[in-house]
N, C-alpha and C positions, 0 to 999 in steps of 0.2 A: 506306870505307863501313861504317857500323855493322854490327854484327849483328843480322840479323833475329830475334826468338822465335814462334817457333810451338807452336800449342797445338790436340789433337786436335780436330776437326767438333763443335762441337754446345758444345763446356765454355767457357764464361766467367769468370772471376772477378767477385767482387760489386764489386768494384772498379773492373774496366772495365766492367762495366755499365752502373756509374752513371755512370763518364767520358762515353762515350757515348749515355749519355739525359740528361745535363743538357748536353751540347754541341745534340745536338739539338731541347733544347727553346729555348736559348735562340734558333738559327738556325731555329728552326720548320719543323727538317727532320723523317722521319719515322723511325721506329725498327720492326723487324719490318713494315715495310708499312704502316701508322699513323699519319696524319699525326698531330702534335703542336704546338698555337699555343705561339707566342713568349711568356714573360710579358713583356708589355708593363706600364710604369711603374703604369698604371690601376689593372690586373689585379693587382699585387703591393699596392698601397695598400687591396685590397677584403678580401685575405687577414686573417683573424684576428691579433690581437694574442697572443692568449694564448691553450693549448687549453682546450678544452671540460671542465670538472671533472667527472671520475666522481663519480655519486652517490653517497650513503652506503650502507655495506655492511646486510646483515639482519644483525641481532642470532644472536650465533652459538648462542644458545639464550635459550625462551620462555621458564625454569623462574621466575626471578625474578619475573615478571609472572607467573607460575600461582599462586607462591607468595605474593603480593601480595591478588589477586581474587578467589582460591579460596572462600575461607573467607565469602566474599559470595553465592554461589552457590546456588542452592538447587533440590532436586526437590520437584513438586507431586503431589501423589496427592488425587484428588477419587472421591467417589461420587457418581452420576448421580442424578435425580432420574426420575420416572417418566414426563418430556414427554420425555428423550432419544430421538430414534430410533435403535432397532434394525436395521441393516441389517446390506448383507455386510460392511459394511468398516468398522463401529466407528461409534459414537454420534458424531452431527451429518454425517453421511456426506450431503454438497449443502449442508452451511451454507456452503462457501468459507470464503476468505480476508477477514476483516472483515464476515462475514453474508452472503454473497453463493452462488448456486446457479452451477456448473458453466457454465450458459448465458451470464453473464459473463464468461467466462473465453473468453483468442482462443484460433479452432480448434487452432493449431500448440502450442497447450500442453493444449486439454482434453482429450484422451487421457491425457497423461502423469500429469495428477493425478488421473482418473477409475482407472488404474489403481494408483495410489500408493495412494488412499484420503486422505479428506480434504480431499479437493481440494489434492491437495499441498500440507498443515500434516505438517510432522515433527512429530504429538502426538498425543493423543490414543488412545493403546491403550487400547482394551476389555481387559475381565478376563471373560471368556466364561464362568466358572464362579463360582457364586456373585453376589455384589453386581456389580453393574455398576459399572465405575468406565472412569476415564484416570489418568493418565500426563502431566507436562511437566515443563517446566524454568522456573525466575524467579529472581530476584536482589534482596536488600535494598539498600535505598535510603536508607535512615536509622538512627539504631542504636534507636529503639524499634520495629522491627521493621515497615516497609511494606516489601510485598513485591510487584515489580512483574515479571506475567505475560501471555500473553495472552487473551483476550475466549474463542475458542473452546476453550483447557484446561480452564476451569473456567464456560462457559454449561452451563446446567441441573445447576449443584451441587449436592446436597444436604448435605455435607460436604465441608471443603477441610485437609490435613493438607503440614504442608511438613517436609521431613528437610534438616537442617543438615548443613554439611560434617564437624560434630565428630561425624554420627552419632545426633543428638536430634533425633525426631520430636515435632511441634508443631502443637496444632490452629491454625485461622485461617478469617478468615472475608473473603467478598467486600465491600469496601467499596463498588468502582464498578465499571462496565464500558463500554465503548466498543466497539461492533461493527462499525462503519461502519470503526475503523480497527482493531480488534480489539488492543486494548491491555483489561488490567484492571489493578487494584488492591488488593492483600489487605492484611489486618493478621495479624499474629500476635497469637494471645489470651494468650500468656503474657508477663506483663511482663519485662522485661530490656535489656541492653545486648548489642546484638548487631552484630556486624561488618559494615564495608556497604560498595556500591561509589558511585561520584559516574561522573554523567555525563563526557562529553569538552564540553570547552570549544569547540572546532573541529570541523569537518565534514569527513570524512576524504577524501581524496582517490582515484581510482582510482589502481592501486597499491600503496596503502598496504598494510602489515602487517597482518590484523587476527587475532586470538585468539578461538574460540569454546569457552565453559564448558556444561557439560550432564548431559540425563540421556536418552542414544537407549538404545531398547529395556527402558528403566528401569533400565540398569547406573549411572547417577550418576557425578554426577565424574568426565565423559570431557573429555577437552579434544583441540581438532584447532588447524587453525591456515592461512591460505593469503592472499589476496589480494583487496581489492576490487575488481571485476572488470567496474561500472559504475554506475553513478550513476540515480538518476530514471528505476528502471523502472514500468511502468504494466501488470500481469500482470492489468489486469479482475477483481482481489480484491475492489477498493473504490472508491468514490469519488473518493478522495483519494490513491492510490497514488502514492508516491515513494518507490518500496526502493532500498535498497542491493542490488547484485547480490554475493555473497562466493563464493570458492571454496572455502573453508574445509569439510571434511564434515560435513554436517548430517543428519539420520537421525532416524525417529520418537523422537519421546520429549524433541527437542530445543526444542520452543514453548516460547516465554515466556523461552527463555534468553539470555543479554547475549553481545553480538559487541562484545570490547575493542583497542585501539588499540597500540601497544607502549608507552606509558603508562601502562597500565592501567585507561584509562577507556572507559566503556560508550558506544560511537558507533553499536549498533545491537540492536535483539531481533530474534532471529529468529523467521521466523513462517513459510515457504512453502518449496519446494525442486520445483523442474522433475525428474522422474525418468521412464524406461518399466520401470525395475526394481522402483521399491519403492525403494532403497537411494540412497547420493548418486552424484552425477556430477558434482559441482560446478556445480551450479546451484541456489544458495543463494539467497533472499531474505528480508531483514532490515530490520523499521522504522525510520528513522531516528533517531538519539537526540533529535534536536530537535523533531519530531512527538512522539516519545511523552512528551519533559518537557512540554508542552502539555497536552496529557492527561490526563495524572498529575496536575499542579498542579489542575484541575477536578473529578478525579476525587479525592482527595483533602477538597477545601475541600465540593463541593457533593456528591459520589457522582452525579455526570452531568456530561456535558458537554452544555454548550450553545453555538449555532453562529451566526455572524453570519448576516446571508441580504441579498442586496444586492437580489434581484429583477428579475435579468436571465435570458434565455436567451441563451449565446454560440456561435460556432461555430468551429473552427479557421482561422487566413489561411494558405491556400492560396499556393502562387507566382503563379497567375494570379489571386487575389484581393489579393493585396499590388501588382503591377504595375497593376491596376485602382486600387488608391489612394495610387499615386504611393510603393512603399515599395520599397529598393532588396533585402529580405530579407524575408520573411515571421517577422513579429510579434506581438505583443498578440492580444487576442479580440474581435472582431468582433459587436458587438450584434444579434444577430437579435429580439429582440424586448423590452421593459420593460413587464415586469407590470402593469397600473392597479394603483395604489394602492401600491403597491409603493416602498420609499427611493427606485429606481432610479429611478422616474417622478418620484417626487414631484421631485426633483433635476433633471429635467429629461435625464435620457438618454432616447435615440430608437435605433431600428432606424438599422443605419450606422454609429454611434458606435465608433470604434475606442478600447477602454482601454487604454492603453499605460503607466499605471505607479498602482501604490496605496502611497499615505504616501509617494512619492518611490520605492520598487522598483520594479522595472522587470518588467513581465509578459510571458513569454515565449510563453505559450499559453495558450491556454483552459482545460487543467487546472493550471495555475497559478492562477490566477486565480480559478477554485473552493475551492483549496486557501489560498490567501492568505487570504479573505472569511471561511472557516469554521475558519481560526485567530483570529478576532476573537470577541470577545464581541459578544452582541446590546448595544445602547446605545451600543457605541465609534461615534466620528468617523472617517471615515476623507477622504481629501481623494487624488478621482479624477480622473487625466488621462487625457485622450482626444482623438482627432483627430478633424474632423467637419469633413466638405468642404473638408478639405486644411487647416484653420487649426487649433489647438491649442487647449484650452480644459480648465481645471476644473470639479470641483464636489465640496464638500463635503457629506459624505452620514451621517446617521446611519442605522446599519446594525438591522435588523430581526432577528425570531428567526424560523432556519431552521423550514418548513412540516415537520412531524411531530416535530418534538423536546417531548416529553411528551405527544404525541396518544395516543390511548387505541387501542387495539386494535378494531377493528370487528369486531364478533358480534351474531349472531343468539342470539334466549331469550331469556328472563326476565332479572328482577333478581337472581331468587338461581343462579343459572348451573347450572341441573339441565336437561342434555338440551341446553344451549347447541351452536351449527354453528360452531363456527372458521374463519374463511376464511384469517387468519391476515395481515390485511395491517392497515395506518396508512393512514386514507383523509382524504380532506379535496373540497370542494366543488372540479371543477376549475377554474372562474370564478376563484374567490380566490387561490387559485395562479398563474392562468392557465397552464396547460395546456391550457382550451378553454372554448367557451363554455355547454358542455353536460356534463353526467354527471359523475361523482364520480373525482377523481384518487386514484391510489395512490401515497401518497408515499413508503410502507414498505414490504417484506416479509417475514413471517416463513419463513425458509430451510426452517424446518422444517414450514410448514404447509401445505393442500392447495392451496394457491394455486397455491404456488410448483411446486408437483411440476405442475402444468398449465400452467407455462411465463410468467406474468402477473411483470411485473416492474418497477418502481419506475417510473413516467413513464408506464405505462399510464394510460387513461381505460377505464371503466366506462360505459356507456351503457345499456344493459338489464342488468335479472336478471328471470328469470321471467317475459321478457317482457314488461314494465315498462318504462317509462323511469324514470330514476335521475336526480337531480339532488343530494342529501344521503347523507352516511353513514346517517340514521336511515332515509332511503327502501330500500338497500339490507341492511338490516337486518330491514328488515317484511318483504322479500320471501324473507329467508332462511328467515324463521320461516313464512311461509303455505307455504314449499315444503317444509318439515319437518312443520306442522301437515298436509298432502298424502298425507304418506307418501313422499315421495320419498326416493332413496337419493345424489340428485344435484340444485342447480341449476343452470338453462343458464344463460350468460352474454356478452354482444357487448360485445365489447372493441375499445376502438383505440389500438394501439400509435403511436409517436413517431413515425413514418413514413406516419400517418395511414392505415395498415392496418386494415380493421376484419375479425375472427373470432369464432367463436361458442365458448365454453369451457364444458365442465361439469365445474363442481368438487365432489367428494366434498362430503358431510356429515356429518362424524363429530361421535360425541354425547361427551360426557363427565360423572362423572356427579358 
């Protein structure tokens, strides 16, 4: 009889371990108490061929990509002009993110930029003593020197100076600006050949690497560095929001500066940063490269951009509105209304009308689909699918100019603007917008005017001032000026918001002289 081996309670070899868990997996016995199935022939045929490939490793250092993009890089130093507001927290304090007040912004973040300042833009340092100025970061784009920053660094400039990486400060002036996405455009005044960076060809991934260049707190030429961290966020800045989310540290002073790829190309600027400190936390947001060459090419050729306008109201499909129209996911944007007169009527869309794809893209929601329209120029073609009582259908549409792009500023006073009331918004008939069939729509508003500080905001309808009914901008204009010529320090105003709320608002009347 052989010898038996014995070995102390509890010790195994890794050897008979495995003897006896591949015995029992193959008799689909159990092992520690466990059962464990048999691989059956099936089960071995389902198993991978080959393993899974680790990803590619990070680069074991940025410096070559610093030393590449650097010298692209630029700090902005602007001096305010005398419309800047003055507040606690630095000149434009309620413009937002792309011109926008605080009250657009969702609860769970307007704390954080209410106490950041800025509505959480890393930019824009006041210089408390002396000239009133800011503070950001931009990056050249060409080698005769455009220099591309953002909308709120350099809104209400009086002078705009950029300092190069080699150290050489350099006047420049605003070509364009875009507030709605808060993108600008500068030139340097001195002629030369100047080092520049180029877009990313690709749209980065979450994950990716990305590199951020800058100037927080005004020390220049910082550079951080971390991770895309999501895609197509919508922070209530703008209209048209689709940031990148980065973890990269970003910190005042960082606006208008380029977020690069490990390629070394520019896939985002950064413009906003969620904080309850003041400082980062890694919650960065940055515009996408491909919005802002958009932009840039407008701003650029024309010094404005101008916006397709399709002339629809849309609303989000819900899961119980998608299962109402026979859809197995929630899709496209849902027609609640087409303007008279409007491309969208004139083409024949109706309330119902589901858009599910423009020029062959496929529309995922309703701020898609705002965001597609107003990357078009007014006059393009575009060629819209939609679903309408279950059957599919086109129409080719030629697209209209967005309602307030070059509309004039509504004021009250004279021609020669002595004593003029600011209300500070873009008005337009609501009829012709449709917005409503009465009183005067606000298509615009200035972040920094008195409007805006009394809460009235883009989609508002005007209905009275002064106790008046209002059907024109000019109506609302006479009544500024009878409530001035009054004496008054204030006029009242019945408003109704989107929600066909109607409130009574009295906005200041400041003079200027």
């Amino acid at each position: 009889m052989p010898e038996t081996q014995t070995r102390p309670a509890g010790r195994c070899t890794r050897g008979a371990l495995a003897s006896v868990a591949a015995a029992a997996l193959v008799a689909g016995g159990a092992v520690g108490g466990a059962y464990l199935p048999a691989v059956t022939p099936a089960y071995a045929q389902a198993l991978p061929k080959t393993p899974i490939e680790a990803p590619e490793h990070p680069p074991g250092s940025f410096a070559n990509i610093v030393d590449k993009v650097k010298p692209g890089v630029v700090s902005v130093k602007v001096k305010l002009d005398d419309t800047a507001s003055d507040d606690e927290d630095g000149p434009g304090q309620g413009s937002g993110q792309g011109g926008r007040n605080l009250q657009n912004v969702p609860p769970q973040l307007r704390e954080f930029f209410r106490r950041f300042g800025q509505n959480g833009q890393p930019g824009m340092q006041q210089q408390r003593q002396g000239q009133r100025g800011a503070v950001g970061s931009g990056f050249i784009i060409s080698g005769d020197g455009y220099v591309v920053t953002n909308n709120h660094v350099v809104d209400h400039a009086k002078t705009v100076q950029v300092t190069l990486d080699d150290g050489r400060t350099l006047d420049a002036k605003v070509i364009g600006k875009d507030s709605k996405t808060d993108i600008a455009l500068l030139k340097i005044n001195e002629a030369g050949s100047y080092p520049y960076v180029q877009f990313g060809k690709a749209a980065p991934r979450v994950g990716d690497w990305v590199v951020a260049i800058g100037n927080p707190f005004g020390l220049g030429g910082t550079v951080t560095a971390g991770i895309v961290s999501a895609r197509g966020r919508d922070i209530g800045a703008g209209p048209y929001d689709d940031f990148l989310q980065i973890d990269a540290p970003i910190n005042k002073g960082n606006s208008g500066g380029p977020t690069f790829n490990v390629n070394g190309e520019v896939v985002g600027v950064n413009t906003a940063i969620a904080s309850p400190s003041g400082g980062s936390v890694g919650l960065a947001f940055a515009i996408p490269a491909e919005t802002v060459q958009a932009v840039v090419e407008q701003l650029r050729t024309d010094g404005k951009v101008a916006r397709g306008y399709l002339g629809v109201q849309v609303q989000p499909v819900t899961q119980d509105i998608a299962e109402g129209l026979g859809l197995a996911k929630p899709k496209g944007a849902l027609v609640d209304h087409a303007e008279d007169g409007t491309p969208a009527a004139k083409a024949g869309l109706k309330a119902g009308d589901l858009i599910e794809r423009v020029n062959g893209d496929a529309i995922g929601d309703a701020r898609e689909l705002s965001r597609k329209i107003a990357g078009l120029k007014p006059g393009a073609k575009v060629e819209v699918a939609y679903l309408r009582g279950g059957k599919s259908d086109t129409a080719t549409i030629t697209l209209g100019s967005l309602p307030g792009n070059g509309t004039k500023m509504a004021r009250g006073g004279d021609a020669t603007g002595d004593g003029q009331a600011r209300l500070g918004l873009n008005l337009a008939p609501a009829a012709e917008v449709g917005l409503s069939d009465q009183g005067v729509a606000v298509v615009e508003v200035d972040p920094d005017g008195p409007a805006a500080a009394k809460g009235i905001e883009q989609g508002d309808v005007i209905l009275d001032v002064g106790g008046k009914s209002v059907a024109r901008p000019a109506e609302v204009a006479a009544q500024i000026r009878a409530a001035e010529s009054a004496g008054r320090k204030a006029v009242l105003m019945r408003i109704k918001n989107g929600k066909g709320v109607t409130r009574f608002v009295a906005v200041s009347l400041s003079k200027t002289g």
